[in-house]
RODO-2510 file (C-alpha; in nm, 4 decimals, decimal comma):
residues 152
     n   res          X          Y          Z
     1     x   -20,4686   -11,8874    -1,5539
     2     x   -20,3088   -11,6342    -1,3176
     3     x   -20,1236   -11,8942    -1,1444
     4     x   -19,9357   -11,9506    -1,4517
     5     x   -19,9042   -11,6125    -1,4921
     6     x   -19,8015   -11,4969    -1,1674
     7     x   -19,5757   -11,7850    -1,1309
     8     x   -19,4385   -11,6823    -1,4409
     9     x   -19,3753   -11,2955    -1,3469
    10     x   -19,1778   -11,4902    -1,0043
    11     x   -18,9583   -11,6726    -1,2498
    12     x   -18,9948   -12,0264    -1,2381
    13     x   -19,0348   -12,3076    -1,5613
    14     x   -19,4039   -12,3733    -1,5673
    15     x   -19,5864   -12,6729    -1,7077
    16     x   -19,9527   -12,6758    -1,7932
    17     x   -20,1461   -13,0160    -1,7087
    18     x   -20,4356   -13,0630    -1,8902
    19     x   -20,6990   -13,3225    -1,9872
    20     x   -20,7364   -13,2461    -2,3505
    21     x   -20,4745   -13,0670    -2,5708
    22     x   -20,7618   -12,7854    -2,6149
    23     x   -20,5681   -12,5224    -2,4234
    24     x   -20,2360   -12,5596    -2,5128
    25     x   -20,1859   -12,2713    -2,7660
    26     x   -20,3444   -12,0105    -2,4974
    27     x   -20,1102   -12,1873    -2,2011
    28     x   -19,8007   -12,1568    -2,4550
    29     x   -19,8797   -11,8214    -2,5805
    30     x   -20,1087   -11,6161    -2,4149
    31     x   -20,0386   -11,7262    -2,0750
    32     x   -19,6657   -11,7813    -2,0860
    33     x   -19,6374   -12,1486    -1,9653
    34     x   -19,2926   -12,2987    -2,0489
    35     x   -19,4396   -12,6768    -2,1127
    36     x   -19,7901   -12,8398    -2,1522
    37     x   -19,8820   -13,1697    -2,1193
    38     x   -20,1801   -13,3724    -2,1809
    39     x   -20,2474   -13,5762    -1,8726
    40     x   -20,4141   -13,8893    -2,1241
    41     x   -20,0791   -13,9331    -2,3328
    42     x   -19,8950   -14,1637    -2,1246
    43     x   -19,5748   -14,1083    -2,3480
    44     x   -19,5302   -13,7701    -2,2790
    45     x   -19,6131   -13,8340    -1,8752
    46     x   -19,3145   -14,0649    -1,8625
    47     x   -19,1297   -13,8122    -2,0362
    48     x   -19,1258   -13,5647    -1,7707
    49     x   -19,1429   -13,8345    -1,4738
    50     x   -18,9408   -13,6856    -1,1815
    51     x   -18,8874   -13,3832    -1,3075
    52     x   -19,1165   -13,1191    -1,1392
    53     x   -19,0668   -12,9509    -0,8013
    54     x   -19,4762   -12,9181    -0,7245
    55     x   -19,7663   -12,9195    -0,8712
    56     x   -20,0793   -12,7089    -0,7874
    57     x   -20,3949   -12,9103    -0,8510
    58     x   -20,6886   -12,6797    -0,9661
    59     x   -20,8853   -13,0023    -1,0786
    60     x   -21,1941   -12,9579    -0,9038
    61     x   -21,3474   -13,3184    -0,9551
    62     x   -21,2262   -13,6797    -0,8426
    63     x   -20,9269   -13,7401    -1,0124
    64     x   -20,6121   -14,0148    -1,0368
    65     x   -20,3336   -13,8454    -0,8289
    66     x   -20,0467   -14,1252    -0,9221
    67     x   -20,0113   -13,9822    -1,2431
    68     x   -19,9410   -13,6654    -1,1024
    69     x   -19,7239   -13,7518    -0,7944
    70     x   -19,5102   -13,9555    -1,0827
    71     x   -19,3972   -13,6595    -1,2300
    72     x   -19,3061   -13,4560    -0,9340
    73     x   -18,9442   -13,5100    -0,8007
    74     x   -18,7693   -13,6639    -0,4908
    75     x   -18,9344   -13,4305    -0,2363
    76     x   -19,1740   -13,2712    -0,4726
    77     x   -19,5150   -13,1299    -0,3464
    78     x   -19,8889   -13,1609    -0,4731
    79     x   -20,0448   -12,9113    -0,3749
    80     x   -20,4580   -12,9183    -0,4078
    81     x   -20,6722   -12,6428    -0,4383
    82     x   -20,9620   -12,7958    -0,6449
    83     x   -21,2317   -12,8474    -0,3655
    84     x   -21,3319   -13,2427    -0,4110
    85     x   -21,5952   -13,4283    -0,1971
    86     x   -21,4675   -13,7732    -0,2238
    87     x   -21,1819   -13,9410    -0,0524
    88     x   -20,8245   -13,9032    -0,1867
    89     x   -20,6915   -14,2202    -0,3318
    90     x   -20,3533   -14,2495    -0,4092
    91     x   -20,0810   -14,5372    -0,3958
    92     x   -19,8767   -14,4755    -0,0209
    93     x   -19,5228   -14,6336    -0,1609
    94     x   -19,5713   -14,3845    -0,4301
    95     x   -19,5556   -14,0700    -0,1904
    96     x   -19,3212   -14,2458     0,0154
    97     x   -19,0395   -14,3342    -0,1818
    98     x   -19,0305   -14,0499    -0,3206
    99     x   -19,0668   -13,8252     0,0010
   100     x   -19,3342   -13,6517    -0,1751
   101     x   -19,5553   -13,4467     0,0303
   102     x   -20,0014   -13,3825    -0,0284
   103     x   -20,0439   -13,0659     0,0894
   104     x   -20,4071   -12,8512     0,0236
   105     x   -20,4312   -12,4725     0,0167
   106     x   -20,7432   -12,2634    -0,0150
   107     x   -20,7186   -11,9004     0,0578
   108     x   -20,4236   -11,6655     0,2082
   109     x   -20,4601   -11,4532     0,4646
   110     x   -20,5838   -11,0696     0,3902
   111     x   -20,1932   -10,9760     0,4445
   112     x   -20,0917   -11,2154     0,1533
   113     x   -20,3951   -11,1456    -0,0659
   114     x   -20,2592   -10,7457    -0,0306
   115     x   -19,8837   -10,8733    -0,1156
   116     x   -20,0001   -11,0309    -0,4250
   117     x   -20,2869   -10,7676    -0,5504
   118     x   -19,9188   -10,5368    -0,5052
   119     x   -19,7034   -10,8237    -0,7020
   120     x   -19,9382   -10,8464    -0,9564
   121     x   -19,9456   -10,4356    -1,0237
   122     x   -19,5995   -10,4324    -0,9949
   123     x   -19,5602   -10,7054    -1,2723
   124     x   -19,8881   -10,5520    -1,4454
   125     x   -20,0395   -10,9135    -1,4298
   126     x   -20,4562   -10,8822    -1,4970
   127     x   -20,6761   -11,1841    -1,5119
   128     x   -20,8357   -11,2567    -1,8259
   129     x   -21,2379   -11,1528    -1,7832
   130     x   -21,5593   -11,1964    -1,9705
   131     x   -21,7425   -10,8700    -1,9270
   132     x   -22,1159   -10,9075    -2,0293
   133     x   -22,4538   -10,6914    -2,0904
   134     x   -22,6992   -10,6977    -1,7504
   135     x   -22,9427   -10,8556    -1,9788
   136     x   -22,7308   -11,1369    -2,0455
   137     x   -22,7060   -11,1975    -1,7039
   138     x   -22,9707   -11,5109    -1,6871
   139     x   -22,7928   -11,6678    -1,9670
   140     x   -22,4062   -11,5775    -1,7831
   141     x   -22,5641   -11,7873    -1,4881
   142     x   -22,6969   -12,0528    -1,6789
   143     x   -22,3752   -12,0940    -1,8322
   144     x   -22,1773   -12,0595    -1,5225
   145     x   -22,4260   -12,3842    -1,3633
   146     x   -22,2987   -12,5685    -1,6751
   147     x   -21,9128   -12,4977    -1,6144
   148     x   -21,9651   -12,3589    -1,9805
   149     x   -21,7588   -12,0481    -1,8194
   150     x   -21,3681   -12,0023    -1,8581
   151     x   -21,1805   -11,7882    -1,5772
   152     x   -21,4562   -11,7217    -1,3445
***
């Protein structure tokens, strides 16, 4: 959620993948996102084929990439962050043609973590928390085992 946010606040058109249309309302309204799609409705893909710039992948489970490197443009970057432990697959001609670049990202230096703590203070960007009691704390674990957790 703060990517979309701070991506936002930097002023670029930002489109919300998802798997299920669950999230949409808080992408469009609380978070500020420009565009969501559902990843499933193939329609809607093909609508916005070659039409992004990049795409940062959060998914943190295997995962198709074609459908994703089909919507990014000539040149156009995906970007993964999700941490998987299975080989990429993806289609070669795909990323060729289309000079598309697979690029992975997991952490900026302490330099650019202090830039963008300052960005975000500037913008007054916050991340979007679930405070709870110390004796819920078994159960906020339990829950966080299950991925039953949003914006850990």
């Amino acid at each position: 959620h703060m990517g979309v946010k701070i991506a936002k606040a930097m002023g670029h058109h930002v489109t919300v993948i998802s798997s299920s249309d669950k999230k949409r309302q808080e992408a469009l309204e609380h978070l500020g996102a420009d565009d969501y799609l559902v990843s499933s409705d193939s329609t809607r893909m093909q609508e916005v084929a070659d039409s992004l710039d990049y795409i940062i992948d959060t998914v943190p489970v295997f995962h198709p990439l074609e459908p994703y490197l089909s919507l990014l443009r000539l040149d156009g970057k995906l970007i993964l962050m999700g941490v998987i432990n299975t080989p990429l697959q993806f289609l070669t001609p795909v990323v060729m043609l289309g000079r598309k670049t697979i690029t992975g990202s997991f952490v900026g230096s302490i330099k650019e973590t202090e830039e963008m703590l300052e960005f975000c203070k500037e913008k007054g960007l916050s991340s979007m928390i679930e405070v709870v009691k110390m004796d819920y704390v078994n159960k906020a674990l339990e829950r966080l085992e299950k991925n039953d957790v949003r914006y850990r």
